[in-house]
C-alpha angles and dihedrals in degrees: 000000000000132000121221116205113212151175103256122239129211092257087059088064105086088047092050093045084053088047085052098049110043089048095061096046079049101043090033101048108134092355097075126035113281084223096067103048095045083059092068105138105202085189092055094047093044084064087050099051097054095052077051089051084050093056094052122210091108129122131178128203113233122187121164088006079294117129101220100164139013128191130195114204140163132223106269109216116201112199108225101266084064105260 
């Protein structure tokens, strides 16, 4: 199967923030407070993601016309002695 890598668009964003979510309650399970997790608003994360689409910096993996990852990242600028 291949896996296409891809600006997101703003339709991507429900299936992302599900992505999000279900893979904290999944990663995070007994480490951080059920509570918590169970808190979630996906609501809430779908707002956030779309002040995060405006920003730019942010790719999906699509594979099948399924979305399966995300990432968020940020231009790394490296001053000319290499730091």
């Amino acid at each position: 199967m291949q896996i296409i890598i891809r600006n997101i668009t703003e339709q991507d964003i429900p299936q992302v923030v599900d992505i999000q979510v279900e893979g904290w309650k999944t990663a995070y399970k007994g480490i951080i407070d059920e509570a918590f997790l169970n808190s979630m608003d996906k609501k809430e994360r779908i707002e956030q993601r779309k002040n995060d689409y405006q920003k730019g910096h942010f790719i999906v993996a699509e594979m099948s016309s399924e979305i399966v990852g995300f990432c968020r990242y940020d231009e790394m600028v490296v001053s000319p002695d290499g730091e």
